[in-house]
C-alpha positions as CSV (number, residue, x, y, z in Angstrom):
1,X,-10.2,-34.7,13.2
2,X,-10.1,-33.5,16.9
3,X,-11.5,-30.6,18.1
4,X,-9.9,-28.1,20.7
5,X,-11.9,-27.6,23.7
6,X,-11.9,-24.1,25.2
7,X,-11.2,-24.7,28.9
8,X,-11.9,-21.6,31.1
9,X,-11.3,-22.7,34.8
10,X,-11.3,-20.1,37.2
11,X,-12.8,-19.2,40.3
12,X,-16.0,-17.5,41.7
13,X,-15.8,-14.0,42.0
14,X,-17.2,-12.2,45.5
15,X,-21.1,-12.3,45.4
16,X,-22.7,-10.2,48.5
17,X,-26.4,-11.9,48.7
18,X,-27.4,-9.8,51.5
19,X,-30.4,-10.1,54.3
20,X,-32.2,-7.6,52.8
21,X,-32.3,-8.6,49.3
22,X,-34.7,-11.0,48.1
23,X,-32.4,-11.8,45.2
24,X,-29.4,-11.8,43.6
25,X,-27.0,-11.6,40.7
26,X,-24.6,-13.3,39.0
27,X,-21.2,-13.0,41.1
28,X,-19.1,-10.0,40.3
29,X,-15.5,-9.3,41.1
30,X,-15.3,-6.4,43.9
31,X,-14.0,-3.5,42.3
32,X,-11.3,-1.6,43.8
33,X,-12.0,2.2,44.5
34,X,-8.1,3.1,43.1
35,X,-8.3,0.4,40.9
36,X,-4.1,-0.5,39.7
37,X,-3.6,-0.4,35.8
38,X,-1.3,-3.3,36.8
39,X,-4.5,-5.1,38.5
40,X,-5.5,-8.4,36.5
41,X,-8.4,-8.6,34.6
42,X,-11.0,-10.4,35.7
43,X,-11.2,-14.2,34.7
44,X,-14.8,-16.4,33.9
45,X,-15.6,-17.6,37.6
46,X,-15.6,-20.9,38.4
47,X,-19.0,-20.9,39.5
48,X,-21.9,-18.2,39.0
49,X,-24.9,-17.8,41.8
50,X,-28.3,-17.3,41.0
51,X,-31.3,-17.2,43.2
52,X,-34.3,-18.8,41.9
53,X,-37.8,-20.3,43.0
54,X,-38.1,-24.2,42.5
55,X,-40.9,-24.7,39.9
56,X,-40.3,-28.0,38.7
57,X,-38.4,-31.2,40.1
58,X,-37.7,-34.1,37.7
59,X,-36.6,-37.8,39.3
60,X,-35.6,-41.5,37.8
61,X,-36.5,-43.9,39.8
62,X,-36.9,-41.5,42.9
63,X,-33.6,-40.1,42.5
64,X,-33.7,-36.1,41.6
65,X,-31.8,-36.0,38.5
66,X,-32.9,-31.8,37.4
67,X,-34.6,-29.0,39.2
68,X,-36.4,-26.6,37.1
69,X,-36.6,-22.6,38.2
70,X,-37.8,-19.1,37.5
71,X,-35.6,-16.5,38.7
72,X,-36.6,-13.1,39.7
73,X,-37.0,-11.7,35.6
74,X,-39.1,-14.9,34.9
75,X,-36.1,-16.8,33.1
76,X,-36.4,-20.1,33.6
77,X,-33.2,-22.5,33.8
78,X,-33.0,-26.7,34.0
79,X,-30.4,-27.4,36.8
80,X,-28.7,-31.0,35.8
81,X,-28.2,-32.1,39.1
82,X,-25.4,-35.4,39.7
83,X,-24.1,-37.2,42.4
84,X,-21.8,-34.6,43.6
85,X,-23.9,-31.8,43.8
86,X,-23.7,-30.4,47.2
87,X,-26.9,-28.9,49.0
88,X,-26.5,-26.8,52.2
89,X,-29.2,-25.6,54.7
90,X,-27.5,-21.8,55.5
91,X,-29.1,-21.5,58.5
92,X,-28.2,-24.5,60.0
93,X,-24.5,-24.8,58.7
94,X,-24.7,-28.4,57.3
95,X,-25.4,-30.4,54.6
96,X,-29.0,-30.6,53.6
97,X,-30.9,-33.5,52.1
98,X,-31.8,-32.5,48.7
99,X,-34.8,-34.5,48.4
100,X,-36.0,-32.1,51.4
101,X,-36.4,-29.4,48.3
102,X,-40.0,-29.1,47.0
103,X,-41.6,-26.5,44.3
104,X,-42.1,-23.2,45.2
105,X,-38.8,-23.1,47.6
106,X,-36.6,-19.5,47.0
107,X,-32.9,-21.2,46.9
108,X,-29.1,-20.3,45.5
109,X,-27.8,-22.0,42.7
110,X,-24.2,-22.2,42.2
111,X,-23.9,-23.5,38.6
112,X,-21.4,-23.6,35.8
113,X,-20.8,-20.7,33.7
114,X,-21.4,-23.0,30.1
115,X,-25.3,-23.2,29.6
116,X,-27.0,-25.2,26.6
117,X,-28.5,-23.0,23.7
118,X,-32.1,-25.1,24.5
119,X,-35.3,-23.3,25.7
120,X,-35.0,-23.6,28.9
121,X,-31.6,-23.0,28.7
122,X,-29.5,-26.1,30.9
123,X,-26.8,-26.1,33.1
124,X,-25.0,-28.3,36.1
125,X,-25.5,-27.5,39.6
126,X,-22.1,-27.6,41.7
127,X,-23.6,-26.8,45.1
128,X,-27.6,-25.8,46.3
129,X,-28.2,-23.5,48.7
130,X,-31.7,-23.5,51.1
131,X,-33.2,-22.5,54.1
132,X,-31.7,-18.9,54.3
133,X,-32.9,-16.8,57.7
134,X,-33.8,-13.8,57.3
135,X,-31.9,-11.9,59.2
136,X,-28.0,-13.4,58.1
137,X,-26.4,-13.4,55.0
138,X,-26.7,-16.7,52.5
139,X,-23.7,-19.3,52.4
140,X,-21.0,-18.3,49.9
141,X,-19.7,-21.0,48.5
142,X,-15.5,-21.0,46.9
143,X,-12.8,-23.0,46.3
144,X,-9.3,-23.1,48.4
145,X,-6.5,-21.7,46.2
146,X,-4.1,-21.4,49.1
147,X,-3.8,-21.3,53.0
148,X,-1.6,-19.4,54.8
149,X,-1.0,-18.9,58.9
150,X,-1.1,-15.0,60.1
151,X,-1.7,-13.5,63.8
152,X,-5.3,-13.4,63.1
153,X,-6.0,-16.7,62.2
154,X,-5.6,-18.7,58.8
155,X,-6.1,-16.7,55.3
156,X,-7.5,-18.5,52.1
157,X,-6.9,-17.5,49.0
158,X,-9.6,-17.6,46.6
159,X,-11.6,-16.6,43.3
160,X,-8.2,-16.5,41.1
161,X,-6.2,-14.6,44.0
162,X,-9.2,-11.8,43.9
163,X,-9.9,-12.7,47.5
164,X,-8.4,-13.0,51.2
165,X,-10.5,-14.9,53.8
166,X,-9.4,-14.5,57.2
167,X,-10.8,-17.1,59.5
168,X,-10.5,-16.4,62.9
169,X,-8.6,-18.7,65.1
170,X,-11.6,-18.8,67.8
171,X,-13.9,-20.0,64.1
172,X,-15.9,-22.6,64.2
173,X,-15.3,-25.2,61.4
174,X,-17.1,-28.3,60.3
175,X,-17.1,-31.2,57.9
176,X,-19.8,-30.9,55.4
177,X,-19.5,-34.9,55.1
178,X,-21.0,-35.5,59.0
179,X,-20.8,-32.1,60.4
180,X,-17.9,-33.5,62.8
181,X,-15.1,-30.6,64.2
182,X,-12.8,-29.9,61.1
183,X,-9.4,-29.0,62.2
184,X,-8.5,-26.3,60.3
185,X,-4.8,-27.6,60.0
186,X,-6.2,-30.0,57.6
187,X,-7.3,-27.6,55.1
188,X,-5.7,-27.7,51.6
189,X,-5.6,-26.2,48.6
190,X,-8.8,-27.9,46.2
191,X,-10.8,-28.2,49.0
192,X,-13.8,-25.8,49.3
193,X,-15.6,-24.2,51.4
194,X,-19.0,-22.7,52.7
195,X,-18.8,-19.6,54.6
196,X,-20.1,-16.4,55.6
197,X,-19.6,-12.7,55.5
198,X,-21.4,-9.2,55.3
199,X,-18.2,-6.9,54.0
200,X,-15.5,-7.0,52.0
201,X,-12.8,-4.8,52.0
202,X,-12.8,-2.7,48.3
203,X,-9.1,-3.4,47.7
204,X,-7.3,-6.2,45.6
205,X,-7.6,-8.9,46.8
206,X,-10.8,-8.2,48.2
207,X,-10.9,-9.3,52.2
208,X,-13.2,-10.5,54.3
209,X,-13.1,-12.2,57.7
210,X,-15.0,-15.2,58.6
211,X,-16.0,-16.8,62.3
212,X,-17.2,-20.0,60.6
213,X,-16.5,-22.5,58.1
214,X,-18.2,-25.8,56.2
215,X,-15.3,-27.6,54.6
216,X,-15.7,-29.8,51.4
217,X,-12.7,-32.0,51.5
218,X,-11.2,-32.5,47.8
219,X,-12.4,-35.8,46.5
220,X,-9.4,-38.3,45.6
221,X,-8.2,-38.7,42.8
222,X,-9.8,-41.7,41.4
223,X,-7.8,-44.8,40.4
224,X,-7.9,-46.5,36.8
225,X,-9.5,-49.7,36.5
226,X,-7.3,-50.9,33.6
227,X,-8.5,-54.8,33.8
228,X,-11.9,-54.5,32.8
229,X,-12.0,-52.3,29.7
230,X,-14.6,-52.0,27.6
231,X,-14.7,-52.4,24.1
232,X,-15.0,-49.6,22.1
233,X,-18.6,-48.2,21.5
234,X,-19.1,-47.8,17.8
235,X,-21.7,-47.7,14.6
236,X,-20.7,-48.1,10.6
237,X,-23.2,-47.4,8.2
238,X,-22.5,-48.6,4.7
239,X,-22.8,-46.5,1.3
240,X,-26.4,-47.6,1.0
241,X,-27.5,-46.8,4.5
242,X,-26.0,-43.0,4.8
243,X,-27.4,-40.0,2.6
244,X,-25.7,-37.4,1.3
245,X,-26.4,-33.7,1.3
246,X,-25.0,-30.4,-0.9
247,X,-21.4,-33.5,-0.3
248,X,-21.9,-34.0,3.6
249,X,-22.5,-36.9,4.6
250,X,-25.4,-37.3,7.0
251,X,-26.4,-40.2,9.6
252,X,-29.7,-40.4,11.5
253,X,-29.5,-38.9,15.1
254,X,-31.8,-41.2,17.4
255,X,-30.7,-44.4,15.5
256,X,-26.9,-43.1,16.2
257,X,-27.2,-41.7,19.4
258,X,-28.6,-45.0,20.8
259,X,-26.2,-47.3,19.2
260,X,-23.7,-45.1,21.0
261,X,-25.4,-45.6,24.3
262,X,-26.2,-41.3,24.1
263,X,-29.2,-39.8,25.6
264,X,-31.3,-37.7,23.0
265,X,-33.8,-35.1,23.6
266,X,-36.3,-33.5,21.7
267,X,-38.3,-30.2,22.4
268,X,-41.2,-30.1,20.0
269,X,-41.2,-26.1,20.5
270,X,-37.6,-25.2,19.6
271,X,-37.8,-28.2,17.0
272,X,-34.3,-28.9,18.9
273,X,-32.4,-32.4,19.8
274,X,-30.2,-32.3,23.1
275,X,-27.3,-34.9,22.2
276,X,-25.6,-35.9,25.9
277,X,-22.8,-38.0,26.8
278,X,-22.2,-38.8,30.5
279,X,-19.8,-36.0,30.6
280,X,-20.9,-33.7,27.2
281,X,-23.7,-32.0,25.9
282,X,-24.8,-30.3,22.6
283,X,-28.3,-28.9,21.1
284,X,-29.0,-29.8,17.5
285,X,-31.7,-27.1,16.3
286,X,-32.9,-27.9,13.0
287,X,-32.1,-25.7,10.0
288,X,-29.4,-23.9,12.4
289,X,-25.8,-25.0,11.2
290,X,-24.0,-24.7,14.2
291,X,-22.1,-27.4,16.3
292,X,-20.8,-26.7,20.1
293,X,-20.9,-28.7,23.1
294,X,-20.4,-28.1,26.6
295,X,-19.2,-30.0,29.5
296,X,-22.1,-31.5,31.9
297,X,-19.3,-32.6,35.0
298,X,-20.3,-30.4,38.1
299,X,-17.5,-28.0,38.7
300,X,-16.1,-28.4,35.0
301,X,-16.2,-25.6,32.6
302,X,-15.3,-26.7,28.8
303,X,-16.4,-25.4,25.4
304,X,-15.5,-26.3,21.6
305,X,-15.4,-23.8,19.9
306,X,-18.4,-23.8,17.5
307,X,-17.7,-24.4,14.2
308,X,-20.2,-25.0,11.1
309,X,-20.1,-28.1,9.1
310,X,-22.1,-27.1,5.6
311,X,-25.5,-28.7,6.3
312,X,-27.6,-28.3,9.5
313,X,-29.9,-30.7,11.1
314,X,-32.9,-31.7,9.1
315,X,-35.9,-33.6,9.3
316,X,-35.5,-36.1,6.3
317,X,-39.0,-37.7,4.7
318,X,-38.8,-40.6,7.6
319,X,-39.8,-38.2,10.0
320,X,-36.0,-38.7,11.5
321,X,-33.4,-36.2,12.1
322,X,-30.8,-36.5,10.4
323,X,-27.0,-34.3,11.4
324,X,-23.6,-34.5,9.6
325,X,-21.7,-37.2,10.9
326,X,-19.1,-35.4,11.4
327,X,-21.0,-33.4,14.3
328,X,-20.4,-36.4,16.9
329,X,-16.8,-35.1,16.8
330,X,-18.5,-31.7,18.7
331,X,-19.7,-33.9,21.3
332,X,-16.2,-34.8,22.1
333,X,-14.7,-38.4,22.8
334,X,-15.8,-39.9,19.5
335,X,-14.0,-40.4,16.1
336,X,-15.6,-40.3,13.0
337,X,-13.9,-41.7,10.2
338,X,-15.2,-42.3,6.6
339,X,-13.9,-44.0,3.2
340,X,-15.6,-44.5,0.0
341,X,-18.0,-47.2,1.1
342,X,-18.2,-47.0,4.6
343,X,-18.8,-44.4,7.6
344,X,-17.9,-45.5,11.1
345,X,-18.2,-43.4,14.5
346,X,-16.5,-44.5,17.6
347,X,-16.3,-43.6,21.1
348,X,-12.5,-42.9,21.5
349,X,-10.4,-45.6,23.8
């Protein structure tokens, strides 16, 4: 049995995270004075922005893999941090070594909109913002819909079609890869962009001009490697080695998850298990039946719907957690599939 994953991909909505504020909000959509009853409504941003003060950073083998902080209502929030997340010093205009980030720095978040259910509450980090002057606005960071040539320079579309960004033909633009001259001819839809602005014009689309530009080139598509497959990742338990609850059949969660090459959490607190994939993850809280998971992939946005599968996660006599098989189908990519004598799950080929 599949399950549908709810994709909501859209694009950031116009955040002003002004010089004299301290901090800021999640972005918001500019709202029209004469607002249309034909305007659209609003979509889930791509991306939401938080500003929060660095009180934690975790590394594996001296690589940052999360960055713990406490925003300005003492909320704290686990940033997954990969490969791809971008980090950009505003003041100078170019990219920033992350590893330059230390506890106690005030920085911008922009993060996915699907957060795990733990306590903290996790979520991926697209791009990281630091080192914002005082005196000039922070980076805003948004993805190229469209570009179009006009008299005043080249307008990108933006955050679902909710915004115009006129750069200036006399702009300056850069490469966030080297900080090189980018030649704004080049620029493409699916490439993003750092910029910044004070105003935007209440209309729809929102405008805003721009005199400078940090351009993410779209990453390639990557090719398949089809001659060095794996073979399928998967566990059986027999009819003696399962249990059975109120007719669910039930699997223990560490010896599963690591026979599946999964990463498993525990938080002693919640009394909660964080189940990951390299591209998934979903919280197990004992005695709660409820099963969602949520993509990890910076940039990504994707939700199964939850769903309930008659027995929540218990603690069995063992001392082990023990979950519903069927609940690795949450997790997505895995198939679980069960006869009278046997129960097998399977990553999916």
């Amino acid at each position: 049995m599949k399950r549908n994953v709810i994709t909501a991909l859209s694009l950031t909505a116009v955040l002003l995270c002004g010089t004299t504020t301290a901090f800021a909000q999640e972005a918001q959509a500019p709202v029209a004075e004469n607002p249309s009853a034909e305007a659209p409504i609003p979509a889930l941003p791509e991306r939401y922005l938080a500003y929060s003060r660095i009180t934690d950073i975790r590394k594996e083998n001296g690589v940052i893999k999360s960055i713990t902080a406490e925003d300005v209502q003492d909320q704290t929030v686990i940033y997954i941090v990969s490969e791809d997340t971008l980090c950009l010093d505003s003041g100078r205009g170019a990219q920033m070594d992350i590893n330059d980030l230390k506890v106690g720095d005030g920085v911008y978040f922009y993060h996915s909109p699907a957060m795990t259910m733990s306590i903290p509450p996790q979520t991926s980090v697209e791009a990281i913002v630091g080192n914002m002057p005082m005196d000039v606005a922070c980076a805003r960071f948004h993805t190229v819909e469209a570009v179009e040539n006009t008299q005043n320079g080249i307008r990108i579309t933006t955050d679902q079609g909710g915004l115009y960004i006129t750069v200036a033909k006399d702009a300056t633009a850069t490469s966030y890869v080297d900080n090189s001259a980018f030649d704004l001819a080049d620029l493409k839809e699916g490439d993003r962009i750092f910029t910044w602005y004070d105003v935007v014009a209440e209309s729809y689309p929102a405008q805003a001009g721009v005199n400078r530009v940090v351009v993410v080139p779209a990453a390639e598509d990557a090719e398949e490697d089809t001659e060095t497959a794996a073979s399928p990742v998967k566990i059986s338990y027999s009819k003696s080695e399962m249990t059975t609850k109120d007719d669910v059949t039930c699997v223990p969660l560490r010896e599963t998850a690591d026979a599946l090459g999964l990463t498993l959490t525990w938080d002693r607190d919640s009394r909660t298990a964080t189940l990951e994939s390299d591209t998934r993850a979903m919280d197990l809280a004992e005695g709660k039946d409820l099963y969602v998971s949520t993509s990890t992939i910076p940039g990504a946005v994707g939700m199964t719907s939850p769903g309930t599968l008659g027995v929540a996660p218990y603690i069995a006599d063992d001392g082990a957690m023990y979950v519903p098989a069927e609940a690795f189908e949450w997790l997505v990519g895995y198939d679980v599939t069960e006869d009278d004598t046997t129960v097998t799950i399977a990553a999916e080929k």
